[in-house]
C-alpha positions as YAML, in Angstrom:
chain: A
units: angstrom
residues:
- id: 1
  name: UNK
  ca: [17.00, -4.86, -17.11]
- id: 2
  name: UNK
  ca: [18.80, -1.43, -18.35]
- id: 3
  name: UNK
  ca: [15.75, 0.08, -16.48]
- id: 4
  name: UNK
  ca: [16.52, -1.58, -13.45]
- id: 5
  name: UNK
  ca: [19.97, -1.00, -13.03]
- id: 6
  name: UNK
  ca: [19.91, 2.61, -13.57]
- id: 7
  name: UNK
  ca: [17.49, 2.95, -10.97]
- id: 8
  name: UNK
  ca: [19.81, 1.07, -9.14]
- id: 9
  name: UNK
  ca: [22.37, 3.26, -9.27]
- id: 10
  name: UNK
  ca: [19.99, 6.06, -8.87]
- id: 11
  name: UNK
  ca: [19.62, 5.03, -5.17]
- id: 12
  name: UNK
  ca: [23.36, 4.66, -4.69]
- id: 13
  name: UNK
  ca: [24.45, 8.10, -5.61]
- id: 14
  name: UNK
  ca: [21.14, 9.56, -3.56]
- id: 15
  name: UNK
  ca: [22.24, 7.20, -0.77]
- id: 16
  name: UNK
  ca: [25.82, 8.62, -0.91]
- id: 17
  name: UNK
  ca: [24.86, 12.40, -2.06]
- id: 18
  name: UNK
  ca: [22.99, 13.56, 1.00]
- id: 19
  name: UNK
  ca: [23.96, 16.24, 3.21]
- id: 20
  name: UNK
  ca: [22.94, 14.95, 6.18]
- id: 21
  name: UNK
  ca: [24.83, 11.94, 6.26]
- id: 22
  name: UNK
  ca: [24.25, 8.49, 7.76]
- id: 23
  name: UNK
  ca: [25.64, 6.26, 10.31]
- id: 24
  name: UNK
  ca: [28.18, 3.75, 8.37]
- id: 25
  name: UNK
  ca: [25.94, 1.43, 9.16]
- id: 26
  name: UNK
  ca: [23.55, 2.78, 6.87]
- id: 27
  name: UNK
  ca: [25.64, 2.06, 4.14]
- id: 28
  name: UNK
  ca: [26.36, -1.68, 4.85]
- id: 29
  name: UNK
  ca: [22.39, -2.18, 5.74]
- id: 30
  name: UNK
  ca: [21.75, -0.64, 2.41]
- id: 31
  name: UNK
  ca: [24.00, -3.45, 0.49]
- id: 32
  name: UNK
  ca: [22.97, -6.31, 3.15]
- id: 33
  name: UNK
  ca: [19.39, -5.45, 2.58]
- id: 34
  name: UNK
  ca: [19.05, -4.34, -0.88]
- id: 35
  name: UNK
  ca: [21.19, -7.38, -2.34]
- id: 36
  name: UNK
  ca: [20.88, -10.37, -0.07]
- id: 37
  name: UNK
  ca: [17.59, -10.00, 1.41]
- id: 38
  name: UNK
  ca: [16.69, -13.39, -0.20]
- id: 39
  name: UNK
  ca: [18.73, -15.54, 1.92]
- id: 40
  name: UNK
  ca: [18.14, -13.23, 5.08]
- id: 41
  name: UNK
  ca: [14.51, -14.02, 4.72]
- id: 42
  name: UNK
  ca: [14.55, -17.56, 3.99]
- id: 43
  name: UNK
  ca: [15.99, -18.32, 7.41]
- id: 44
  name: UNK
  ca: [13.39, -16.35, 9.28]
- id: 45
  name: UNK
  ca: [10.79, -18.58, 10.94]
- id: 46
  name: UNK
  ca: [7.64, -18.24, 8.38]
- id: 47
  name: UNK
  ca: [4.35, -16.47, 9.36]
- id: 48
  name: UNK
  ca: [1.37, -19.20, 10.52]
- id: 49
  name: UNK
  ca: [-1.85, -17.86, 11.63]
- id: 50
  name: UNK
  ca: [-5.29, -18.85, 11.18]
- id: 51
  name: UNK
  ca: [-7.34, -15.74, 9.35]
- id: 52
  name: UNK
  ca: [-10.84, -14.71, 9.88]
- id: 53
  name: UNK
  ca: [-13.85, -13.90, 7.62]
- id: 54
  name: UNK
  ca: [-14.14, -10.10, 8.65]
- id: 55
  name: UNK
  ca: [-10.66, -8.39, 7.43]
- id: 56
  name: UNK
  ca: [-8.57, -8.74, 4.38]
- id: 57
  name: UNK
  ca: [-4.96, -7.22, 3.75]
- id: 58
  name: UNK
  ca: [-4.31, -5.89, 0.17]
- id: 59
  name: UNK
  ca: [-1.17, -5.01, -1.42]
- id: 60
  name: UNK
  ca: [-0.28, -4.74, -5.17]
- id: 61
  name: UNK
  ca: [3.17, -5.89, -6.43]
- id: 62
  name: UNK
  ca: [5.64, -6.35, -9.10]
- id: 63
  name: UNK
  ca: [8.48, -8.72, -9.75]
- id: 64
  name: UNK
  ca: [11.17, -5.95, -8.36]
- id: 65
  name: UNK
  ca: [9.34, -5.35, -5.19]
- id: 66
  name: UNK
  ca: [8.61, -8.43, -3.77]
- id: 67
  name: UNK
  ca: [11.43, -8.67, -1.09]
- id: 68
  name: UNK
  ca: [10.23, -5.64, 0.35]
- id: 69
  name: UNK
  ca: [6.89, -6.76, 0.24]
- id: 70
  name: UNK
  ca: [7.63, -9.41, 2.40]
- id: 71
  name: UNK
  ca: [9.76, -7.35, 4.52]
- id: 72
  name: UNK
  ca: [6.93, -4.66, 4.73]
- id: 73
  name: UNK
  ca: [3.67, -7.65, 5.79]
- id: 74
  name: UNK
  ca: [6.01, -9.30, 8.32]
- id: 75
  name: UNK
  ca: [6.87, -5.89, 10.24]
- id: 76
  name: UNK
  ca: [2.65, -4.88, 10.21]
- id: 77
  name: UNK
  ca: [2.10, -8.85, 11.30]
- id: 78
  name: UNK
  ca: [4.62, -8.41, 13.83]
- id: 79
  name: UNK
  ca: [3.35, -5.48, 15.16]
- id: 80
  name: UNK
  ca: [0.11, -5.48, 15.03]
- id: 81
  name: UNK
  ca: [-0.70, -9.36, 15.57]
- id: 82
  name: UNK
  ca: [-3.52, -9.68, 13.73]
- id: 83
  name: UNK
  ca: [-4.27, -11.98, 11.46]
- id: 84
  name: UNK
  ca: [-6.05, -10.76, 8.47]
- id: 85
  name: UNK
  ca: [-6.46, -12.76, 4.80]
- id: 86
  name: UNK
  ca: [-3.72, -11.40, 2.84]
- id: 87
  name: UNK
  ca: [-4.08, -10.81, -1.49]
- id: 88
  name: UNK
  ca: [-1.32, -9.64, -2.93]
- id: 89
  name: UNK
  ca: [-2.04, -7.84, -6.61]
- id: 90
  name: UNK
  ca: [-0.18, -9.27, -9.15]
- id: 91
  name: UNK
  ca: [0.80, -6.52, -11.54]
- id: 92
  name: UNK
  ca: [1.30, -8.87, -14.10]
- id: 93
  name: UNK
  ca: [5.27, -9.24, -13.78]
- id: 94
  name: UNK
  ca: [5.80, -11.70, -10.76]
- id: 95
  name: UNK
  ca: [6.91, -14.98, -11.61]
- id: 96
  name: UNK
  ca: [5.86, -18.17, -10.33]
- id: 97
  name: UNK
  ca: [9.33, -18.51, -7.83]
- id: 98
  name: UNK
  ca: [8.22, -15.07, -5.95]
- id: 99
  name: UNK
  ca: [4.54, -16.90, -5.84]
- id: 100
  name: UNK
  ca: [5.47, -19.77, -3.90]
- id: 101
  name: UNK
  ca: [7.93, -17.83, -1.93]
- id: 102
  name: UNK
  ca: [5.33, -15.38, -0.81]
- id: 103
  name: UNK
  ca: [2.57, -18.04, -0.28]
- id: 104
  name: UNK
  ca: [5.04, -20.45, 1.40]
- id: 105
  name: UNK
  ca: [6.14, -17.33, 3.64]
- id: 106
  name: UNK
  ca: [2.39, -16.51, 5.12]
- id: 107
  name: UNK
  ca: [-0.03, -18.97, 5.56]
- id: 108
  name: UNK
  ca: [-2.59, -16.69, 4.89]
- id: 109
  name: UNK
  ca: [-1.38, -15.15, 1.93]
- id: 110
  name: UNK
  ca: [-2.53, -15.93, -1.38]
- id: 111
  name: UNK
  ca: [-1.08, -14.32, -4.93]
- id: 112
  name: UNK
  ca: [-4.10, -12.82, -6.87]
- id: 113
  name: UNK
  ca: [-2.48, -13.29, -10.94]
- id: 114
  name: UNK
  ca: [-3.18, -10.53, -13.28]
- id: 115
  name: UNK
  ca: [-4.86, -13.00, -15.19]
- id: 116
  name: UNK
  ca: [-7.01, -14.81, -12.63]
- id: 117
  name: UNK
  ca: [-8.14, -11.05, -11.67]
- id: 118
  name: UNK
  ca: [-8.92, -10.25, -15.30]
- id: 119
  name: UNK
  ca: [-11.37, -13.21, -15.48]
- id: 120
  name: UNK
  ca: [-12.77, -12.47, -12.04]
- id: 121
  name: UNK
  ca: [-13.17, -8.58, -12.64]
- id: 122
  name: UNK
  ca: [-15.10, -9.56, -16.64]
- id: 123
  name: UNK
  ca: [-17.85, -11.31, -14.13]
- id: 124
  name: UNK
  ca: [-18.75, -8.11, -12.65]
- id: 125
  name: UNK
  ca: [-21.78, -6.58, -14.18]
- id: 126
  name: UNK
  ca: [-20.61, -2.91, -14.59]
- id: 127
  name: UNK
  ca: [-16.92, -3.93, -15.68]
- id: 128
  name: UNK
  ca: [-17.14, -3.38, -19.19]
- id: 129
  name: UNK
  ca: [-17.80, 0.69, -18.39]
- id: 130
  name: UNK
  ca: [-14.14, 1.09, -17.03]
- id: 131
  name: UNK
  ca: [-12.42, -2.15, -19.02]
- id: 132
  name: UNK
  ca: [-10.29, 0.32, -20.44]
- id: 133
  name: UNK
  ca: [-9.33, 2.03, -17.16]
- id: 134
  name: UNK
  ca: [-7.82, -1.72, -16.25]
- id: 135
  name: UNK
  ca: [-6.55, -3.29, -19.62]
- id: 136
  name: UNK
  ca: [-4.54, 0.48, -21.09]
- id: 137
  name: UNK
  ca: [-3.90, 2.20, -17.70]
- id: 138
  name: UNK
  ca: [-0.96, 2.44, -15.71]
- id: 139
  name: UNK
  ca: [-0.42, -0.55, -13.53]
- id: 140
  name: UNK
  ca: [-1.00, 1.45, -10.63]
- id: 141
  name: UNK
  ca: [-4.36, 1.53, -11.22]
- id: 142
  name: UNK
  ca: [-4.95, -2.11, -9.97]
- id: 143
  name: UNK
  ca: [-5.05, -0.87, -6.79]
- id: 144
  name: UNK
  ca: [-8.11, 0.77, -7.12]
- id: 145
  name: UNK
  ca: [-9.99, -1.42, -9.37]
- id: 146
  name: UNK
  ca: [-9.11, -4.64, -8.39]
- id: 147
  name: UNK
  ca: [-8.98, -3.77, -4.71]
- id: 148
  name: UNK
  ca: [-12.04, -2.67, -4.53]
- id: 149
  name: UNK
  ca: [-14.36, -4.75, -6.74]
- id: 150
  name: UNK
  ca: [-12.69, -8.23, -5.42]
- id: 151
  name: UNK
  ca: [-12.51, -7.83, -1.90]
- id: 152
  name: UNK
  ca: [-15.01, -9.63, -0.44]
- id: 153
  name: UNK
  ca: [-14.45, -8.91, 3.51]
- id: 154
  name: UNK
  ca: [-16.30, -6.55, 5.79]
- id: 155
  name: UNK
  ca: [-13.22, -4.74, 6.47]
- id: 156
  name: UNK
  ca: [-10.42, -4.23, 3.81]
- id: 157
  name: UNK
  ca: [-6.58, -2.65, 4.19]
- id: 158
  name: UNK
  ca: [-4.63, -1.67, 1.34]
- id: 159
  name: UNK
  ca: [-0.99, -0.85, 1.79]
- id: 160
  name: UNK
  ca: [1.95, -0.04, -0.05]
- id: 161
  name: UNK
  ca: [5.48, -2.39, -0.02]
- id: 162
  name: UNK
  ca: [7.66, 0.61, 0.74]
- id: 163
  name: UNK
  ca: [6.15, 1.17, 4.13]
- id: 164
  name: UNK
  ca: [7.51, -0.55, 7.64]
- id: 165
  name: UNK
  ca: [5.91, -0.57, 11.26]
- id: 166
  name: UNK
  ca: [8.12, 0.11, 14.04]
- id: 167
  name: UNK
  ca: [5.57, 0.12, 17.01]
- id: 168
  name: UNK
  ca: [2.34, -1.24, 17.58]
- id: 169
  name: UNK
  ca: [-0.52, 0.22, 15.27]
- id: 170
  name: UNK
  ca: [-3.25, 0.58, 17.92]
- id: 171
  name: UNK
  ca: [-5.40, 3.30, 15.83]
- id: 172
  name: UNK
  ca: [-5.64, 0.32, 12.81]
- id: 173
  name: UNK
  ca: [-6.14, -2.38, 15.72]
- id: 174
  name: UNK
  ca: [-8.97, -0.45, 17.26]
- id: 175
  name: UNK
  ca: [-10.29, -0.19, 13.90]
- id: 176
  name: UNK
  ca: [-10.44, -4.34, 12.70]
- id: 177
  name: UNK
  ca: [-12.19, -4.47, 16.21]
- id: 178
  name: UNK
  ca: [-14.96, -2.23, 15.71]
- id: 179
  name: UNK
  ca: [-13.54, -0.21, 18.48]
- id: 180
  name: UNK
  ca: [-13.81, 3.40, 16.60]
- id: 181
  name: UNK
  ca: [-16.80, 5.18, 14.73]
- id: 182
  name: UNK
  ca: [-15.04, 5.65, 11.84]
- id: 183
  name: UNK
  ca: [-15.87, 3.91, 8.50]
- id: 184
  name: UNK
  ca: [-12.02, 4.88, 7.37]
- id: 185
  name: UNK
  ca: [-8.63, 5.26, 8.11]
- id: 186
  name: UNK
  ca: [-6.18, 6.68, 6.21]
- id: 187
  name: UNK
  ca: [-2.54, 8.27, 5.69]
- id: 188
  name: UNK
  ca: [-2.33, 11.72, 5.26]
- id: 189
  name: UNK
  ca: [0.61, 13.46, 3.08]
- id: 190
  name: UNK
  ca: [1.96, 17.08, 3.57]
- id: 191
  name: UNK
  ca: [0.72, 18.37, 0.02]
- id: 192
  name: UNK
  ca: [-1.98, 18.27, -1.96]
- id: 193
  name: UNK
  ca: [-2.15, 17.45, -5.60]
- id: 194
  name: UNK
  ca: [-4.83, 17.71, -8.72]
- id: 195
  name: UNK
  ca: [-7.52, 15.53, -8.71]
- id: 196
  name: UNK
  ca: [-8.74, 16.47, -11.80]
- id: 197
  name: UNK
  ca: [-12.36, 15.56, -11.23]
- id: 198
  name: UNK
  ca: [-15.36, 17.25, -13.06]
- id: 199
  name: UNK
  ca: [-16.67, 20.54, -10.86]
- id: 200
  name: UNK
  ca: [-20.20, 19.33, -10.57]
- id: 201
  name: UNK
  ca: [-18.84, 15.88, -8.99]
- id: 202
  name: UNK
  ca: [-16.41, 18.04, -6.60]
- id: 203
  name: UNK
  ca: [-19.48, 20.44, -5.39]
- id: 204
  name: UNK
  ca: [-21.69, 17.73, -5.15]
- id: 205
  name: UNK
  ca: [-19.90, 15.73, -3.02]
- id: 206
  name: UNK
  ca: [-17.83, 18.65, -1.16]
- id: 207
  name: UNK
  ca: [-14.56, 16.65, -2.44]
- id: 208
  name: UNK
  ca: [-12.19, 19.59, -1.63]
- id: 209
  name: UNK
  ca: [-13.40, 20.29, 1.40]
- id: 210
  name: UNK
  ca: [-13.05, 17.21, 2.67]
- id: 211
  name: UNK
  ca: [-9.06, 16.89, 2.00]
- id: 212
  name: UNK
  ca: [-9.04, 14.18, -0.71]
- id: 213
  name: UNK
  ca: [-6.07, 15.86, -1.84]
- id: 214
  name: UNK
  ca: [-3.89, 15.26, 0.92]
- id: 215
  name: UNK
  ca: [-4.91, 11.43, 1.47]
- id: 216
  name: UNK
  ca: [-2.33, 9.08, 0.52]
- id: 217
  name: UNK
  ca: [-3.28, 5.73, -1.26]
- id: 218
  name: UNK
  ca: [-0.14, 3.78, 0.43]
- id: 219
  name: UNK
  ca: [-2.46, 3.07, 3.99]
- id: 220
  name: UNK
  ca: [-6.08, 3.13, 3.83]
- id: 221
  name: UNK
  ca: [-8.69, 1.03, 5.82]
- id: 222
  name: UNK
  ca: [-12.07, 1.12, 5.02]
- id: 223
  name: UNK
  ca: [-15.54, -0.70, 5.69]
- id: 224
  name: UNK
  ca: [-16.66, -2.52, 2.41]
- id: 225
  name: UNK
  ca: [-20.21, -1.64, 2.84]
- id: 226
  name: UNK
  ca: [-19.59, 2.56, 3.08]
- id: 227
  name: UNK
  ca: [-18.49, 2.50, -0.81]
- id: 228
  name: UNK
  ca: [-21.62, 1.76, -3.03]
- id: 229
  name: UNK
  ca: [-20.12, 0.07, -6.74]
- id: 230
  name: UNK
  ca: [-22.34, 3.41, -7.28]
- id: 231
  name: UNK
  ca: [-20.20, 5.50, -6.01]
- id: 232
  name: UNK
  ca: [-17.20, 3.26, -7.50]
- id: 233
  name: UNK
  ca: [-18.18, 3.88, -10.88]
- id: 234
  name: UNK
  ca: [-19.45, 7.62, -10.48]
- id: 235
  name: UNK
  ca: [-15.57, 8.30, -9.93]
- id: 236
  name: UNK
  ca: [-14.55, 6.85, -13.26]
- id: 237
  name: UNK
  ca: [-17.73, 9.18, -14.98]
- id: 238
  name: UNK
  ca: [-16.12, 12.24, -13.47]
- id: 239
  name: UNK
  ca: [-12.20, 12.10, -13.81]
- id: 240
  name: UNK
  ca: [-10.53, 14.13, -16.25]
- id: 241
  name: UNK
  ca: [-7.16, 12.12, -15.97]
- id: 242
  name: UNK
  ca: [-5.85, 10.29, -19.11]
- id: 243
  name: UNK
  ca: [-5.63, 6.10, -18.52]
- id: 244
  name: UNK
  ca: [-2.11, 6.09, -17.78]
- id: 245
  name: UNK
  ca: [-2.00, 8.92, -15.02]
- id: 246
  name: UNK
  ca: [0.22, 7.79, -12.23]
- id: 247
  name: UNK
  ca: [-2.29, 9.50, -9.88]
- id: 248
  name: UNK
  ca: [-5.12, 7.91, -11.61]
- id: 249
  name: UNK
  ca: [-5.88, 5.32, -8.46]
- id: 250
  name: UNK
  ca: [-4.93, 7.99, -5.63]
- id: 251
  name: UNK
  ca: [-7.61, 10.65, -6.86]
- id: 252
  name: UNK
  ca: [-9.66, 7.98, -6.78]
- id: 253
  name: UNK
  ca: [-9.14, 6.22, -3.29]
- id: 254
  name: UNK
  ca: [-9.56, 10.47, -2.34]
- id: 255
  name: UNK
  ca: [-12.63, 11.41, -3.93]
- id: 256
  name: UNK
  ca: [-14.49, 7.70, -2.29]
- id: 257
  name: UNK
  ca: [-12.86, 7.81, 1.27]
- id: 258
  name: UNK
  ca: [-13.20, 11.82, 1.61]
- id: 259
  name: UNK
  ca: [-17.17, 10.75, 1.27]
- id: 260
  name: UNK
  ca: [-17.33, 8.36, 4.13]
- id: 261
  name: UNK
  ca: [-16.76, 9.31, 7.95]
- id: 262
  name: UNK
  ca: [-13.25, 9.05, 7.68]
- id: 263
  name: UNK
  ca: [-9.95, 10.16, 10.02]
- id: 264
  name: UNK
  ca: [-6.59, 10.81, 8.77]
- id: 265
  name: UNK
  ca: [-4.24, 8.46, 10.87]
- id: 266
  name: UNK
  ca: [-1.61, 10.95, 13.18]
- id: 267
  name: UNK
  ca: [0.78, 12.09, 10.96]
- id: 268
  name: UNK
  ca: [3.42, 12.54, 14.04]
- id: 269
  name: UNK
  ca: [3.11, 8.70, 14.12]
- id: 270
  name: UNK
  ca: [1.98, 7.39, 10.74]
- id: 271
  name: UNK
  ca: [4.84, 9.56, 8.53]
- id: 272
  name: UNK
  ca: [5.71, 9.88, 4.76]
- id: 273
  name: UNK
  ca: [8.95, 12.37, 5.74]
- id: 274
  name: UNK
  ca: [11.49, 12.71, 7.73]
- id: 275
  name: UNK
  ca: [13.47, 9.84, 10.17]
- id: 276
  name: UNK
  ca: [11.25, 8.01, 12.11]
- id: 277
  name: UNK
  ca: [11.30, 9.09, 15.96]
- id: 278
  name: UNK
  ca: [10.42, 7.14, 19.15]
- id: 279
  name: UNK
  ca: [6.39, 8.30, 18.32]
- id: 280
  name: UNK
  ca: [6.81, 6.60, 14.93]
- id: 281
  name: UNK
  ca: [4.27, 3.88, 14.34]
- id: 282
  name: UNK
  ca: [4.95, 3.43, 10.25]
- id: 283
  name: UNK
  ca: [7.14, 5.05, 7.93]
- id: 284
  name: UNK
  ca: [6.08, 5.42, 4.02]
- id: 285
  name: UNK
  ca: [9.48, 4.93, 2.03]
- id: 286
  name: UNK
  ca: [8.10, 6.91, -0.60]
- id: 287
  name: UNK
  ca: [9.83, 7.66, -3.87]
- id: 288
  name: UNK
  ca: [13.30, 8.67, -4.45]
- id: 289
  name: UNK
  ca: [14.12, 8.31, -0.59]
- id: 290
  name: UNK
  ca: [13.06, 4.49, -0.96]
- id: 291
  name: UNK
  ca: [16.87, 3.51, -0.29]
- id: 292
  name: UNK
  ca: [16.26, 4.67, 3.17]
- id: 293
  name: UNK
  ca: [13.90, 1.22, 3.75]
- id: 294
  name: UNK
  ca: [16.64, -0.26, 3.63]
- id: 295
  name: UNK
  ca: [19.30, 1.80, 4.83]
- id: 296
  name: UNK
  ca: [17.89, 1.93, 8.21]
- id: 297
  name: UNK
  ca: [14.62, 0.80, 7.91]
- id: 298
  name: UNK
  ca: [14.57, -2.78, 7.82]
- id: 299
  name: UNK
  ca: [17.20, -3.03, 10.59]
- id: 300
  name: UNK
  ca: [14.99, -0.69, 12.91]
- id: 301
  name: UNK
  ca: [11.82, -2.32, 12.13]
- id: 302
  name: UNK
  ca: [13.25, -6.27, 13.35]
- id: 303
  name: UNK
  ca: [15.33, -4.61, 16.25]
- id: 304
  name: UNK
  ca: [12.29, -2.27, 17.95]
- id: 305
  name: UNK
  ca: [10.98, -4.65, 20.86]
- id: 306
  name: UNK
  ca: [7.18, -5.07, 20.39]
- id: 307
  name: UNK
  ca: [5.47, -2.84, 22.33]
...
């Protein structure tokens, strides 16, 4: 709880230190948002839709985030109207109120427990090699492993909760309809970072060259059948980073993706910085800026026409 409320206040004095200042607006969305989005959302009409068999929607949560996990899957249903088979990632913290909430919210949502995955992820021959990947690293990690090995569609999305649609997504669209040559999608981020991957795995498989540094883990769309569980586990054989490296999953998601025939999503339209613009699609509310989601973001996100 300490934890919690010191982040808290964190945000406050970020929201209230910047130069560039906000609208006063800003300031009451922030409270409105950040502190009663509970009773905003329960009087919003609640998501029905009948899913397919082709394209599933992954996002991994905790307890803390699950308001703006729901904020962030209602402005990508709104936007994009599709209807994929949604699996939120229990990280192990969400209680069995935000469960029903979430699967009461979207009829095509379901809550995957950190113990139901755990059971699910011992059945898979080749498991025990990275068991201790799962049970000692950082929770983070879930998104790769469990992601990956339990997805069971031909097409599979993983996104982040800190990220909000503002337009209509037509480059993810065309992809779910088979309408590109691409076998992924995903966000790109201004910077690169280490990998820390054995040299013989980053020769053999040109992973520099190919940009897996600068591709963000918070957006990615890929087709299931491009990744071998080869491949998967060839990763885990070559990574230098410890079990509880925050990057851990990232490098990962990098080093598979940058070996398919991938395309980074525009960054003037898909963006990690900056305010979003009239081109902005999505907007990644990423780190210590993640007051701004609610600052601004929510309010723009429900008040932007569909278009």
């Amino acid at each position: 709880m300490f934890k919690r409320i010191k982040k808290e206040i964190f945000f406050i004095i970020k929201l209230f230190n910047q130069s560039q200042r906000y609208d006063l607006i800003c300031y009451f969305n922030y409270f409105k948002y950040r502190f009663f989005s509970r009773f905003i959302l329960a009087k919003l009409p609640k998501h029905q839709c009948q899913p397919g068999d082709d394209f599933s929607f992954h996002m991994l949560c905790q307890e803390e985030d699950v308001f703006m996990a729901e904020w962030a899957i209602s402005s990508f249903l709104k936007y994009s109207g599709l209807c994929p088979k949604i699996i939120i990632h229990d990280d192990g913290s969400m209680t069995k109120g935000s469960v029903r909430r979430l699967e009461s919210r979207f009829s095509s949502l379901k809550v995957l427990l950190r113990s139901e995955a755990l059971k699910m992820l011992e059945a898979h021959q080749g498991f025990n090699k990275i068991r201790d990947f799962n049970i000692k690293g950082h929770n983070i990690v879930i998104q790769l492993i469990d992601i990956f090995l339990l997805s069971d569609t031909p097409k599979v999305m993983l996104m982040d909760s800190d990220i909000l649609f503002f337009k209509k997504p037509q480059e993810i669209i065309n992809f779910i309809n088979e309408q590109t040559g691409w076998d992924a999608l995903v966000s790109k981020q201004p910077g690169t970072y280490d990998l820390m991957i054995n040299n013989d795995y980053a020769d053999k498989h040109q992973i520099y060259e190919r940009q897996a540094g600068f591709m963000n883990s918070g957006m990615i769309l890929f087709k299931k059948a491009s990744i071998s569980e080869v491949k998967f586990y060839e990763f885990f054989n070559n990574t230098k980073k410890s079990y509880e490296d925050y990057f851990l999953g990232m490098s990962g998601w990098g080093c598979l993706i940058s070996q398919l025939n991938y395309k980074f999503l525009p960054e003037d339209k898909y963006i990690l910085k900056g305010r979003p613009t009239q081109n902005t699609i999505m907007k990644h509310f990423t780190g210590p800026r993640r007051y701004e989601f609610f600052a601004y973001g929510i309010e723009k996100s429900r008040k932007i026409t569909h278009n």
